[in-house]
N, C-alpha and C positions, 0 to 999 in steps of 0.2 A: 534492323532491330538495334535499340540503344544499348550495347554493353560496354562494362567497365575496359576488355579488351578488346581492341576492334579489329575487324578480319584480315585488314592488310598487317597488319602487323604477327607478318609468318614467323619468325623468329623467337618471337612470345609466346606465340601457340606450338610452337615446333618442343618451347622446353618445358612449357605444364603439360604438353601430351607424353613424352618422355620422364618426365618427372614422377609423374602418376604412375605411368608403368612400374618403373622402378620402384618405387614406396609401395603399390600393392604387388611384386615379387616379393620385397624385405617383409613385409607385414606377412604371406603367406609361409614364410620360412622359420620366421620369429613366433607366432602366437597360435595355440590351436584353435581359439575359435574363427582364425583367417584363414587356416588351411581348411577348415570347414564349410567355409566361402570359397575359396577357391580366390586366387589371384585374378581369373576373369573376373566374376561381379564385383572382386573392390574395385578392378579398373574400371568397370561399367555404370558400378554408381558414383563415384566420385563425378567421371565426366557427366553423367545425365545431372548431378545435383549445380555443377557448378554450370553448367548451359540454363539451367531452368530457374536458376538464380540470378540469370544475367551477366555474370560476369567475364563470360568466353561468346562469342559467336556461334549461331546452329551451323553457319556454313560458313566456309575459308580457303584459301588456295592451300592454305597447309593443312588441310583434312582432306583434300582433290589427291595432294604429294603422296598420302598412306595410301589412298585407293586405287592410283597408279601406278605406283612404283615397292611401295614397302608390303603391301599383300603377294603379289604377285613371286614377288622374290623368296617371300617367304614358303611359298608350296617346293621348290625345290629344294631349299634349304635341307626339310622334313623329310624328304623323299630319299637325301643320297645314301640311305641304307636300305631300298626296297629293290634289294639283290632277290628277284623271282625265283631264280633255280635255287637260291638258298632255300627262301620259303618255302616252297614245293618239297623239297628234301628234309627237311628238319624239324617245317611244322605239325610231322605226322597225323594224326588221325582228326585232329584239332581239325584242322584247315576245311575238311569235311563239312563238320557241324556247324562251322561259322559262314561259309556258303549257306546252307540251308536258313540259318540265322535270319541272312542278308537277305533271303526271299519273304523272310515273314514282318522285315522292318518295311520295304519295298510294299506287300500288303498292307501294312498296318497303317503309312502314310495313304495310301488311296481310302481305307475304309472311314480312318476318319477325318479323312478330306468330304468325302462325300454324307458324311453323317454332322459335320459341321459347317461347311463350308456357305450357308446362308447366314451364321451367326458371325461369322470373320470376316468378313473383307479383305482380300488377300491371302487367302489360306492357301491358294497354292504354294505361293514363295515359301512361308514356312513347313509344306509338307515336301518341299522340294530341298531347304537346306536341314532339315532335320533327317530327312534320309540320307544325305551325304553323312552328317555328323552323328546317328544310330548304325552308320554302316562301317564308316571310319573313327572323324574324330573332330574334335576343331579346327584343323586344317582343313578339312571338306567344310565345314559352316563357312568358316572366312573365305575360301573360294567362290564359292555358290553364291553366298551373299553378293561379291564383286561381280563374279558373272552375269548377275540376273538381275543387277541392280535393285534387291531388296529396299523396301523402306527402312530407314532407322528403326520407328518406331516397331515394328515388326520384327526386326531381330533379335532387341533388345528387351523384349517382350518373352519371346520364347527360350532366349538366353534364360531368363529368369526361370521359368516355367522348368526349362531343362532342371536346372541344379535342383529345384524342390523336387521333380521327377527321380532322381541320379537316389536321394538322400531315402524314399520310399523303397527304388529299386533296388538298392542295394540291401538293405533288411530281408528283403523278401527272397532275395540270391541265396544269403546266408541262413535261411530260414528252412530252405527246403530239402536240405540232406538229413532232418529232424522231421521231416513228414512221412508217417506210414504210407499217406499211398505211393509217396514217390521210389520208398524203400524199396515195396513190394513188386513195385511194376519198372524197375529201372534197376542197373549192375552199379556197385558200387566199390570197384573193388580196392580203390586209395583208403577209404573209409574204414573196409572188412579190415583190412589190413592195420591201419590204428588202432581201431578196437580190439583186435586177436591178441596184439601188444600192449594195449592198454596206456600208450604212449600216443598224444597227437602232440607232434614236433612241429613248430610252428617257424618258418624261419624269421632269420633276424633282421632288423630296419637294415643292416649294413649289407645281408645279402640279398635283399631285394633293390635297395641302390645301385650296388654292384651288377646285378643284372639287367640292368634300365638305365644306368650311368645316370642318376636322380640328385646325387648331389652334387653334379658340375663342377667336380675335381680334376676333369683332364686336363693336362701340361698344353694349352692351346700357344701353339705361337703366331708369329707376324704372318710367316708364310700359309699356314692354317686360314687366319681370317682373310687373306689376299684370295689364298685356292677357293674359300666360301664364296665369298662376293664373286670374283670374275666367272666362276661357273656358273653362278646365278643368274648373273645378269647374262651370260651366253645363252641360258638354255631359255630366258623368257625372252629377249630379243629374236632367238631364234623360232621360238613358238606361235609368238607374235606374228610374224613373216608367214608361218607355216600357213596359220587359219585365217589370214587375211587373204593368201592364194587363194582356199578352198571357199571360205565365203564369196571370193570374188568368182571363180569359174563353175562352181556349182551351182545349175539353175533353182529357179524355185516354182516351176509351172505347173507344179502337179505336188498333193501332199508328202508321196514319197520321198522327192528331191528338196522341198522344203525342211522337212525333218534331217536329213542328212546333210544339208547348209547348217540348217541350226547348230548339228554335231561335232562337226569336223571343222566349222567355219566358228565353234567356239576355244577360245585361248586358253582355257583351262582342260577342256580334253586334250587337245594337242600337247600344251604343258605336263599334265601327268604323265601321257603316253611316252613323249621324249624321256622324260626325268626316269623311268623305270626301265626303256627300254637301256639310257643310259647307264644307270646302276648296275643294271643286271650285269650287260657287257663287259664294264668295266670295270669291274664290283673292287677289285683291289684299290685301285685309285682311289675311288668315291668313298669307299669305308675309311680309308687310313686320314681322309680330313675331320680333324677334330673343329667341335665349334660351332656345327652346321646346326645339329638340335638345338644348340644354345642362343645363337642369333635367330634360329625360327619361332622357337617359342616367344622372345621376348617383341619381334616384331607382329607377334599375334597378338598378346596383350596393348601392343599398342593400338590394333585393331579395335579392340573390342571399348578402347578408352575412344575413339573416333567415333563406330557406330552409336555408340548411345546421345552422342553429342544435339543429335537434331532430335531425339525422340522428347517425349511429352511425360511426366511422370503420370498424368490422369491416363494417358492413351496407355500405359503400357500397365499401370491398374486396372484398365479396365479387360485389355486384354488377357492377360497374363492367367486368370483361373481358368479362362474357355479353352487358352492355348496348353494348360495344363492337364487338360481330359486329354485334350487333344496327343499331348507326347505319350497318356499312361495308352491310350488306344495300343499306338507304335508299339511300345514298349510291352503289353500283354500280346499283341499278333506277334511279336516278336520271340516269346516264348513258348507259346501255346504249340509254334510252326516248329520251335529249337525242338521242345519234348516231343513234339507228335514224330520227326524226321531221327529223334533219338532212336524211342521205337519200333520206330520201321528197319532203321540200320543199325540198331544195338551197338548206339555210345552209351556212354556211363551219366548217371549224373555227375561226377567229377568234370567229365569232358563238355558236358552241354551246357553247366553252370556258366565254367571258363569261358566256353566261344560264345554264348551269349551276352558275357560277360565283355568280352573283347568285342563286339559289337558297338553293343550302347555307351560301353562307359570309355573304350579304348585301351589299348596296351600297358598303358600303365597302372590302371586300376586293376585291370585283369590279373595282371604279373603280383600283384601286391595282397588278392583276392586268394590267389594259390598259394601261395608263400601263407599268408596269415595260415589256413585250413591247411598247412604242410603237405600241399598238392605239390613237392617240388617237382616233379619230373613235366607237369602241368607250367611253370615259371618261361622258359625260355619258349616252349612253343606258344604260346599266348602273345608272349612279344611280337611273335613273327607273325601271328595271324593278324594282330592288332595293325603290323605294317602293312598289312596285303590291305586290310582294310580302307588305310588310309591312298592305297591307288585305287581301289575299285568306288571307293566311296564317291569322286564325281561324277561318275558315270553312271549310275544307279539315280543320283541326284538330275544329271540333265535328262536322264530318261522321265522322269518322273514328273520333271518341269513340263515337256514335251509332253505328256501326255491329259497333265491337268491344265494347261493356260490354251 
């Protein structure tokens, strides 16, 4: 393709795909209608506008460089706080409801896989990285997407779909502690307790940052970004190794041992499993580096400036409303499962809101969710469940692949 910048020229490409990130971080920080966008879709549309434009290449050795190296590093990056026995311990009754959660995103990708999937072409991929990211978060989509080798236009597509899904599902979260039937037939006892007082205490933007470390104020030093990088690169070199063994010595002659090649012989199972068994272990080490969230998040937006680059603005209009039924599917199984398992084991609506909450939208919407509705005792567990999510979330995701392709 004739473009203004041509693909060998890595170093051009290396600084408008950095570039971009950067300017859609600033833009999301600076103005509220970009934090209403979210830093992903500016980085998603810039790149899809300037490829479709012409003036970047769909493909290049320096979009190969994200997909090899700067994803990859980025899952552990996100991970070296998913100390298990914390979670287990802290996330109390939470962590319950967002399992069950997790079983009804798990359904809700299959139902309406199989209720659209003659209208999509490829709708496994996306019922495969939408269940890592309804289970976890962006770090399972960027995953999944590398793993499975997603189309562009396909990720970029349901990316979209997501965020108009997120902006519906989030009204409809905050809507239902205002429904009689929910009153009547669910405990609500955060709620009794506002009203008895006549006081709902909402907390403040400073304590929900504080609790989420949101405004990337830690004291990061040299040694900090050195301890980030060299663990990262050990634990993906070493993961690398792992599921290269197990793809190589595990047969595939029968379905059984196929699937479990697939599993074990895939880099991103092994990569989570190392990275948590590592945290847990280790937890004091892996916690005291500052930094890690900081360089993870920002090498995912570099992502998501990459995947759009090869997609089609017609292809991802066209997809983008089908793939939108397609997330609300997810997203109503997803709750229908959270209240039906409420229930059955009498959580609250406070409790099922949140871990359904910390499902689809992830930890930090979660934590921000409670805090706004003065659910604090709700804040810190939702972090943690939101972390558990983001380890279980590829897993949930290659089963799912596994079972639709």
């Amino acid at each position: 393709m004739d473009t203004l910048i041509k693909a060998d020229q890595t170093l051009v490409l290396c600084s408008i795909i950095t570039v971009i990130a950067a300017v859609s971080i600033r833009l999301e920080q600076k103005y509220k209608w970009a934090t209403k966008l979210s830093s992903s879709i500016i980085a998603l549309t810039i790149g899809l506008i300037l490829s479709n434009l012409k003036i970047i290449p769909t493909s290049a050795p320096a979009y190969d460089m994200v997909w090899e190296y700067v994803i990859p590093l980025s899952i552990p990056m996100l991970l070296f706080n998913a100390d298990m026995k914390r979670i287990w311990r802290d996330s109390g009754r939470l962590l319950g409801i967002f399992c069950i959660g997790s079983v009804g995103t798990f359904l809700g990708a299959l139902i309406g896989y199989f209720l659209l999937n003659k209208f999509v072409p490829g709708l496994h991929y996306v019922a495969t990285i939408m269940t890592g990211s309804y289970i976890g978060g962006g770090v399972n989509f960027v995953a999944l997407s590398d793993a499975f080798d997603v189309p562009g236009h396909l990720a970029a597509s349901a990316s979209v779909a997501d965020n108009l899904m997120m902006a519906v599902y989030f009204f409809v979260l905050l809507s239902i502690p205002n429904i009689a039937f929910f009153r009547k037939h669910f405990s609500h006892p955060l709620i009794d307790e506002q009203e008895k007082t006549k006081v709902v205490v909402t907390a403040s933007s400073t304590e929900i940052e504080e609790e989420f470390n949101l405004t990337g104020k830690s004291e990061i030093t040299v040694k900090d970004v050195a301890y980030v990088f060299a663990c990262a690169f050990a634990i993906v070199a070493a993961s690398t190794g792992i599921s290269n063994f197990f793809a190589r010595v595990i047969p595939t002659s029968n379905p059984v041992l196929a699937i479990l090649n697939s599993v074990y012989g895939n880099m991103y199972f092994v990569l989570t499993t190392l990275t948590a068994f590592l945290a847990t272990y280790k937890s004091d080490f892996f916690s005291s580096i500052k930094g890690a969230q900081e360089i993870g998040m920002f090498f995912m937006i570099i992502f998501m400036v990459v995947i759009a680059i090869p997609a089609s603005i017609s292809e991802i209009l066209k997809n983008a409303p089908l793939l939108f039924v397609f997330c609300g599917i997810m997203v109503v199984v997803n709750m229908a499962v959270s209240f039906i398992g409420a229930k059955i084991f009498k959580f609250s609506i406070e409790e099922t809101i949140i871990a359904s909450n910390a499902n689809i939208g992830g930890p930090a919407t979660a934590a921000g969710m409670a805090g706004a509705k003065g659910w604090h005792s709700l804040m810190a567990p939702s972090i943690l469940v939101g972390v558990f999510g983001y380890v279980i979330g590829n897993y949930w995701g290659i089963l799912v692949y596994n079972i639709l392709s």
